[in-house]
N, C-alpha and C positions, 0 to 999 in steps of 0.2 A: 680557638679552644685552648685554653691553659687547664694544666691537673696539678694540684699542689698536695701539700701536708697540713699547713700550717694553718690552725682554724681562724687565727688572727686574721689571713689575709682574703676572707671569705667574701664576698659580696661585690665584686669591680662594679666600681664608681664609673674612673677617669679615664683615657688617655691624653698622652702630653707627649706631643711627635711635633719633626723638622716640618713645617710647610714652608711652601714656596716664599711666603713672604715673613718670615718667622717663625718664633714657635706657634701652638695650636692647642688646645684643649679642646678634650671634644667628652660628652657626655656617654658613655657606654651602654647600649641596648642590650640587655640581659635575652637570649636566645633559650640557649636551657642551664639546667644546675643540674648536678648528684652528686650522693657521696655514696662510697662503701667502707662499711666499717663490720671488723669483725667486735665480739667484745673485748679483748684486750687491746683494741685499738678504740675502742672508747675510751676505756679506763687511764688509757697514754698519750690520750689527746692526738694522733697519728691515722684519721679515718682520711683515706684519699679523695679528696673533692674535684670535681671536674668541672667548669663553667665553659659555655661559650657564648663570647657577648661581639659585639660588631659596633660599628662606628665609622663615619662618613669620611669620607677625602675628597677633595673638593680635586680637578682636572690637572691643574697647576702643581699640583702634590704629586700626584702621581707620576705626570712627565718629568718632574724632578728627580723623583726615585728612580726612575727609570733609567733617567740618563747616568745614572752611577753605574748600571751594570758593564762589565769587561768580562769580555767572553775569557774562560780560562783562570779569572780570577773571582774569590765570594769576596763578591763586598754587598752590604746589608743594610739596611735602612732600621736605625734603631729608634724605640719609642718607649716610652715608661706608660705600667698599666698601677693605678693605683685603688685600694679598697676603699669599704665605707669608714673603715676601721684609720686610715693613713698610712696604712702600708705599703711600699710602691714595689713594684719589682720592673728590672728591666727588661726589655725585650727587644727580637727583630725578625723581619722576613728578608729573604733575597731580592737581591734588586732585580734577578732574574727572573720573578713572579712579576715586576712592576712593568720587566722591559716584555714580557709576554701578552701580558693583560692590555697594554698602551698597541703592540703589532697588533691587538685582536680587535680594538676601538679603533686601529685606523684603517684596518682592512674592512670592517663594515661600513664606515665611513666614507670609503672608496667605491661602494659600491651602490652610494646611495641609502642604506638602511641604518633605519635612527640607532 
């Protein structure tokens, strides 16, 4: 989920993140949109937009990002989100989500469950 200002960068297209075997583009599943705007935030081009869109990683990615986490320190997995418009903005999650998300695929893994 990203929340912006700027109407320019309305509509996420893309991402463009590290995989395993290079970079990646990957097409953006639009989840939901809104904005709120009062009217002087019409008038000023300034209505807050929120999107949340989603996009695949393939196993290999993941265990990548993962392996960057260091307990004690943030390190971050960064990725550019760009519109329909060409505007990109950068971004990142913890590699602490990656190295949680990876213990919780191999502990069901472990036990047998797909």
């Amino acid at each position: 989920t990203d929340t912006y200002i700027d109407f320019s960068f309305r509509h996420l297209a893309k991402a463009t993140y590290p995989g395993a075997s290079g970079s990646h583009t990957a097409t953006l599943q639009g989840l939901s949109q809104n904005s709120i705007c009062n009217l002087r935030d019409l008038f000023e081009r300034k209505c807050t937009h929120t999107e949340t869109v989603a996009f695949d990683l393939d196993l290999a990615t993941v265990r990548q990002a993962a392996a960057a986490y260091r307990p004690g320190e943030r390190t971050t997995w960064p990725f550019q989100i760009t519109a329909k418009s060409g505007h990109e903005r950068s971004l990142s999650l913890s590699s602490a989500e990656f190295r949680a998300l990876v213990d919780a695929l191999d502990g069901l893994a472990a036990t047998g469950r797909p």
